[in-house]
C-alpha positions as CSV (number, residue, x, y, z in Angstrom):
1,X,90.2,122.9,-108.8
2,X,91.4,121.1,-111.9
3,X,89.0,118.5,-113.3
4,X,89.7,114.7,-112.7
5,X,91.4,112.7,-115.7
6,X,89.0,110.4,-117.5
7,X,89.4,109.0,-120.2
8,X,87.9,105.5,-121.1
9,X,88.0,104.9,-124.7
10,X,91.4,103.6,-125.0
11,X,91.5,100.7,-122.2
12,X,88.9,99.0,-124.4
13,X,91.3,97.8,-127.0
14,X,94.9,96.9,-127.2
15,X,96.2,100.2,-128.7
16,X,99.3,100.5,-130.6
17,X,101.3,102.5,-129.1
18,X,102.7,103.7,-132.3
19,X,100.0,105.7,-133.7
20,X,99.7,109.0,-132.9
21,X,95.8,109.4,-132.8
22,X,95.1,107.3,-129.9
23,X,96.7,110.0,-127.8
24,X,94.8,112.8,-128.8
25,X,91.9,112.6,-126.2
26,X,94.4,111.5,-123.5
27,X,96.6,114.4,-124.0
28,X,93.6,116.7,-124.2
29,X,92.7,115.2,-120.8
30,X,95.9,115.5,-119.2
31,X,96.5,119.3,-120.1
32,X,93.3,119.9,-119.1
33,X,93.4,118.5,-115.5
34,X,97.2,119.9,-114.6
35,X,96.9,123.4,-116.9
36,X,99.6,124.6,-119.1
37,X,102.9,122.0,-118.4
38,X,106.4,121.2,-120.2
39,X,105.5,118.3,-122.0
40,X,108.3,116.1,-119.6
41,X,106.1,116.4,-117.1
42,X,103.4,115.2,-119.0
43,X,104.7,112.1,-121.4
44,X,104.0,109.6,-118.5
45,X,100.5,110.7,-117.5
46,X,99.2,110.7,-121.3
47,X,101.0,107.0,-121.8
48,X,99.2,105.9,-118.4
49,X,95.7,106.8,-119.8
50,X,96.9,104.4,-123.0
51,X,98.2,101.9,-121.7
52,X,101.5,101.7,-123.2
53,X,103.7,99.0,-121.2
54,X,107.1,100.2,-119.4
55,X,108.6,97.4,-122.4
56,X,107.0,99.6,-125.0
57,X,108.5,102.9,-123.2
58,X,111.9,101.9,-123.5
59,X,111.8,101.2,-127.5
60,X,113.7,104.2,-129.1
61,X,114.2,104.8,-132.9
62,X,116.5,103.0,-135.0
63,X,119.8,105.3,-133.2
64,X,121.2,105.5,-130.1
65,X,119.9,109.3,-129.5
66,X,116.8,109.1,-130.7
67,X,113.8,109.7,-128.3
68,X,111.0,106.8,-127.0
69,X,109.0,106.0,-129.9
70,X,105.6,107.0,-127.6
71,X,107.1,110.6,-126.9
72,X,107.7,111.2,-130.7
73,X,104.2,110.6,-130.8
74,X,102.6,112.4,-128.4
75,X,104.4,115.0,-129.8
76,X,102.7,114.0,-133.5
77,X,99.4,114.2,-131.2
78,X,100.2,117.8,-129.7
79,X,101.1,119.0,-133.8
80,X,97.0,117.1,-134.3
81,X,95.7,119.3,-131.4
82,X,97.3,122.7,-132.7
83,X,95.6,122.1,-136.1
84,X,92.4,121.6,-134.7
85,X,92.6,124.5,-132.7
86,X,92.0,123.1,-129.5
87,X,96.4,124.0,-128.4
88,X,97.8,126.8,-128.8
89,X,100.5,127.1,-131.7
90,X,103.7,129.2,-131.9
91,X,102.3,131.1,-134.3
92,X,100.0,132.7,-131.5
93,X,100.4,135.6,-129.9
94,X,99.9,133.6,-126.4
95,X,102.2,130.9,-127.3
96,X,104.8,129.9,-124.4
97,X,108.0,128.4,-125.8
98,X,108.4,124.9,-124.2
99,X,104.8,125.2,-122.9
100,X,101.8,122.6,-123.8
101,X,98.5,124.5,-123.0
102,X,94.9,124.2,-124.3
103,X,93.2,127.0,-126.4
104,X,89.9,128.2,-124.8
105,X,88.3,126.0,-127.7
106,X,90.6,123.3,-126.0
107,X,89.0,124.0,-122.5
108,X,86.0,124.0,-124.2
109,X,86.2,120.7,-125.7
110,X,87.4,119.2,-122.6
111,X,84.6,120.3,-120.8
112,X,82.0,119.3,-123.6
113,X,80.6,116.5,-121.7
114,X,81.3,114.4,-125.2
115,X,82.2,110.8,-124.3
116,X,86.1,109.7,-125.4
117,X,84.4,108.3,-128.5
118,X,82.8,111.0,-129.5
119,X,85.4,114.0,-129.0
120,X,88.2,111.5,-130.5
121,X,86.2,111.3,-133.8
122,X,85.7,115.4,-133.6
123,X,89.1,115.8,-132.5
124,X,90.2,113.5,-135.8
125,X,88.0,115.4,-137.9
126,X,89.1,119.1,-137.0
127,X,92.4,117.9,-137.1
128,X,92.6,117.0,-140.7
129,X,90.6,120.1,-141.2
130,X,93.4,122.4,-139.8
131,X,96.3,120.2,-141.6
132,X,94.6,121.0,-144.9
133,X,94.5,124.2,-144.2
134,X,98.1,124.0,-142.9
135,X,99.3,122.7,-146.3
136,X,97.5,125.3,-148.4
137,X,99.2,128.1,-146.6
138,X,102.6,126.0,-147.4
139,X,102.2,126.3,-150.7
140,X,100.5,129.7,-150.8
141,X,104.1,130.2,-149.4
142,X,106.2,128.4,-151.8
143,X,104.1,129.9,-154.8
144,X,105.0,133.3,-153.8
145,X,108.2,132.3,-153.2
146,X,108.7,130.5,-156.7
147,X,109.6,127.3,-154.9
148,X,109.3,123.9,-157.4
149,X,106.6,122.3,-156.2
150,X,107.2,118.8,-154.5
151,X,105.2,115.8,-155.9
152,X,102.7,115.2,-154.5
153,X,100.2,112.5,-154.8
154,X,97.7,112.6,-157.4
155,X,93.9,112.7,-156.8
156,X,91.4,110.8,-158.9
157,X,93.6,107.3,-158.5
158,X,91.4,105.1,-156.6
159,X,91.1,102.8,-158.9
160,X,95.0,102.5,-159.9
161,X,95.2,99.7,-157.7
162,X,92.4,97.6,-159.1
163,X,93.5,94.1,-160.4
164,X,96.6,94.4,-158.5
165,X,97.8,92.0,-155.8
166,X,98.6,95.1,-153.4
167,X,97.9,94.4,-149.7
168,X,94.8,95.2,-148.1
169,X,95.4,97.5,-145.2
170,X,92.9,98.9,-143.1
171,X,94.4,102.3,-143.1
172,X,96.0,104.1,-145.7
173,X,99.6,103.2,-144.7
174,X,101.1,105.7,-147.4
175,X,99.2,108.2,-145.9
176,X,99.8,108.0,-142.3
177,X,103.7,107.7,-143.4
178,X,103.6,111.4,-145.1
179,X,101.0,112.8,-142.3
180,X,103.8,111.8,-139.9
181,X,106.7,113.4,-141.7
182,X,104.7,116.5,-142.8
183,X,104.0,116.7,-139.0
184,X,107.1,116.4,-137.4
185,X,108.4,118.8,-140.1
186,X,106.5,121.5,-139.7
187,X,106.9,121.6,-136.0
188,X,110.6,121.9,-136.3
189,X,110.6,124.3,-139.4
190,X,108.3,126.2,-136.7
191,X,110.9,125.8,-134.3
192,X,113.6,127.1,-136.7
193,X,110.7,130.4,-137.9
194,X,110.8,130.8,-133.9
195,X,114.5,130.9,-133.5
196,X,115.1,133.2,-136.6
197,X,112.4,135.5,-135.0
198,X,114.2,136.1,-132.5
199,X,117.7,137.2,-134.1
200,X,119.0,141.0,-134.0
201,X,118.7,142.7,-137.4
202,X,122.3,142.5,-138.1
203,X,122.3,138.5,-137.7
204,X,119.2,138.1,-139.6
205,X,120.3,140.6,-142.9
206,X,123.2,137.9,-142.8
207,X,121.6,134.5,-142.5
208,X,119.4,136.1,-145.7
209,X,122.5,136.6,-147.2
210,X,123.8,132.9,-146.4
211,X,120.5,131.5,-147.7
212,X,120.0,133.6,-151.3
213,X,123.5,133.1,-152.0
214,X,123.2,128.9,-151.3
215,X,119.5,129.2,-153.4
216,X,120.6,131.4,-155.9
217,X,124.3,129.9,-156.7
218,X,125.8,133.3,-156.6
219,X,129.4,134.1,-156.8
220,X,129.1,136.5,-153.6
221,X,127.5,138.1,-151.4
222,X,127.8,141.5,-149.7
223,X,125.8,143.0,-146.7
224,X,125.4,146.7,-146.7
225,X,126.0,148.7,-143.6
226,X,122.5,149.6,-142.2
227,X,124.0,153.9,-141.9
228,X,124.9,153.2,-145.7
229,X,122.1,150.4,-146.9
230,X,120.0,153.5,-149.3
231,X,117.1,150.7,-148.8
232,X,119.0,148.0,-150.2
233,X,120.6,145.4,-147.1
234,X,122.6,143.1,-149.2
235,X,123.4,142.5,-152.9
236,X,124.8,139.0,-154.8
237,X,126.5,138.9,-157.3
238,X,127.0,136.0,-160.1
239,X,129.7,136.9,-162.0
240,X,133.6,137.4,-161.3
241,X,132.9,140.9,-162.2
242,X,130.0,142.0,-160.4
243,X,128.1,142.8,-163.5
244,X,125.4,141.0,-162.9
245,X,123.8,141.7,-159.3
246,X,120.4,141.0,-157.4
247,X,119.5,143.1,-154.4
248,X,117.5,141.9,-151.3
249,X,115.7,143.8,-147.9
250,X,115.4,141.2,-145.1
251,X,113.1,142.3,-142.3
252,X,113.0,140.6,-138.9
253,X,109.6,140.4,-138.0
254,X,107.3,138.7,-135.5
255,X,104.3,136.4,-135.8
256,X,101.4,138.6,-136.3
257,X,103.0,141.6,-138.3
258,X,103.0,141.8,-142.1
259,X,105.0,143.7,-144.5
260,X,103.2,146.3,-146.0
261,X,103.2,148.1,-149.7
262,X,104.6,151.0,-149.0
263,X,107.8,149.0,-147.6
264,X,107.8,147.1,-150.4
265,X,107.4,150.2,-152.8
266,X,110.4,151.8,-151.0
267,X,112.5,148.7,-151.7
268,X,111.6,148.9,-155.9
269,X,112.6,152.3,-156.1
270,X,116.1,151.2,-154.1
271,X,116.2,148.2,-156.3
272,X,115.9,150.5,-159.8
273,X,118.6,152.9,-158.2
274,X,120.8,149.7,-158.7
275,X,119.8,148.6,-161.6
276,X,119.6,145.4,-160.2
277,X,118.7,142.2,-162.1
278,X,116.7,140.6,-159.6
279,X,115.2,142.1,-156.4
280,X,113.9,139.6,-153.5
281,X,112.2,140.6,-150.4
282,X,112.5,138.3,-147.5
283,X,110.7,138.6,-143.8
284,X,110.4,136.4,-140.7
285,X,106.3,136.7,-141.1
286,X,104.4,137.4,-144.0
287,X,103.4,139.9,-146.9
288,X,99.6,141.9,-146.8
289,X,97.3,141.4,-150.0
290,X,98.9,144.9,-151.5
291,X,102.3,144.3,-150.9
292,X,102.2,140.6,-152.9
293,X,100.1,143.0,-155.7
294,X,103.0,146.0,-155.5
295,X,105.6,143.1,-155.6
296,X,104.3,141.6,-159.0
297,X,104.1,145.4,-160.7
298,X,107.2,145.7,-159.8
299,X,108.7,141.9,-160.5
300,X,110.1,141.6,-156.9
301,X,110.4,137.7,-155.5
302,X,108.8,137.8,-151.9
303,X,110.1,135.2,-149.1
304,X,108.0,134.9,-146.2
305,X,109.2,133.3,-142.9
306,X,107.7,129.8,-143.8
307,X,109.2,129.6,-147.5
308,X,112.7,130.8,-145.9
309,X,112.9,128.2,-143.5
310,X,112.7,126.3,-146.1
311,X,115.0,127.1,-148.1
312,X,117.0,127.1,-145.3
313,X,116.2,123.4,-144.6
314,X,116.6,122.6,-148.6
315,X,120.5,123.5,-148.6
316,X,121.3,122.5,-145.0
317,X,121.7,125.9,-143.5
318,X,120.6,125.1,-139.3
319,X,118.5,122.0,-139.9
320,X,119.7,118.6,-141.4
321,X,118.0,115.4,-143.1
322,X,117.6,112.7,-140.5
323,X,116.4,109.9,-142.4
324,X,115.3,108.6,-145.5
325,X,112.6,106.0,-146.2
326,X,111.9,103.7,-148.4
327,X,108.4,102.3,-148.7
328,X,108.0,99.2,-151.0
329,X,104.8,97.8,-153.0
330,X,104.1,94.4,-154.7
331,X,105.3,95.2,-158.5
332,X,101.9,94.2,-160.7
333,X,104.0,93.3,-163.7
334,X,106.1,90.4,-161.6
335,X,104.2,86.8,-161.3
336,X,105.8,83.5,-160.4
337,X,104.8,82.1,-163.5
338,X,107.2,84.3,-165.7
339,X,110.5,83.2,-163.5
340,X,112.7,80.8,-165.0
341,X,110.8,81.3,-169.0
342,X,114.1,83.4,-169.9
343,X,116.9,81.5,-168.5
């Protein structure tokens, strides 16, 4: 018999409905009374234990076909739960596609006997544990891929705002901003990683090929015939008359298997049979410890599924820009007093 929903924590305050982390204990509750569910099924129930009103349901984003505000985060909430390891994440072998269920450390945690207080601070706490961890194996990714780094905020500036008239917020708004993009992001460049997974070989040799030509600006690109590929599936070329050329192996793989050194190895000695400029590797999934060391001996660029779904993002190819947002702050150098001294 499924355990009764309880969850007090929340009807104690007026939440707003808007932030994501007042949903986390509901949601754990929920999937733990009803089981594995789609996440329709579910919306309602989790917004019950909230409290968010039937007026606060029907505000959508700032376009017609954008989903309820709440949905988009409970969905931010679900992302919060996969990084603290208490949902299971498409990058498990037990994932479901279109499925919301709770990782036996989930069940676990459900069953704890912790009050709402308690397990939401936990639940906060392991969550921003597994988001670190999320965004060092993102740039683990992009640094073997040779991705420019994106700015990123600098540490060691606490006391950057001191002096200034900048608004005291409770919560770092800045923050919670980029948490909330970096979240929705990564759950649909998961998607996408999920999708491309699932291509045939042929598809997937030539959606590399779309990608490295759009990345690399290359005149042209050519995929080889897998009866006649000699280890090589696809060249570019960046000149009008071919005679410059970089060579590229694209395998399809799923979540859990790595590409290996002596695939890797194969791939050079192709590579040096062309004379190739440039030699990338690209998989669905990821590279073991002696392929990445094979790969710089022999100056081969790796791609793993994360950095190519980037790149695929970064030029358009299957996912699109939705919005962009500008955040303002008071300007330290602007007073009243100075207006009007230069007219």
């Amino acid at each position: 018999m499924n355990p009764r929903i309880r969850c007090t924590h929340v009807a104690m305050v007026a939440p707003n409905f808007r932030d994501h982390r007042i949903y986390l204990v509901p949601l754990l509750r929920v999937l733990r009374a009803r089981g594995p569910s789609e996440p329709d099924a579910i919306y309602d129930k989790v917004a019950d234990l909230v409290g968010v009103t039937t007026e606060e349901r029907a505000i959508r984003g700032s376009r017609v076909t954008d989903n309820p505000v709440y949905r988009n985060r409970i969905q931010f909430a679900r992302q919060s739960l996969v990084d603290a390891g208490v949902l299971i994440g498409s990058s498990e072998t037990n994932w479901r596609r279109g499925i919301w269920e709770l990782s036996p450390a989930g069940i676990a945690a459900a069953d704890s006997g912790k009050s709402d207080e308690a397990l939401d601070e936990w639940l906060r706490r392991k969550a921003a544990e597994g988001a670190r961890k999320r965004s060092e194996l993102r740039k683990a990714s992009r640094q073997l891929a040779g991705l420019d780094d994106e700015s990123e905020a600098s540490d060691g500036d606490e006391d950057a705002s001191e002096g200034d008239d900048s608004l005291d917020e409770d919560d770092d708004v800045e923050g919670q901003i980029r948490d909330l993009v970096d979240s929705s992001n990564d759950a649909v460049l998961g998607t996408m990683l999920d999708r491309v997974r699932g291509m045939n070989e042929t598809a997937f040799e030539y959606l590399v090929g779309t990608v490295l030509r759009a990345s690399l600006r290359a005149e042209s690109v050519t995929v080889t015939q897998r009866s006649q590929d000699g280890g090589i599936d696809g060249s570019l070329t960046f000149d009008a008359l071919g005679m410059r050329i970089a060579v590229f192996q694209a395998k399809r793989y799923g979540e859990g298997s790595t590409v290996g050194r002596p695939e890797v190895d194969a791939f050079a000695t192709a590579a040096r049979r062309k004379r190739a400029a440039h030699a990338l590797f690209v998989t669905s999934s990821r590279f073991s410890n002696p392929a990445i060391e094979a790969a710089r001996d022999e100056n081969i660029r790796l791609i793993d599924g994360m950095a190519f779904v980037e790149l695929m993002a970064k030029h358009g190819i299957g996912l699109r820009a939705r919005e962009a947002f500008v955040l303002y702050e008071l300007d330290p150098a602007w007073s009243l007093e100075t207006q009007g001294s230069d007219v």
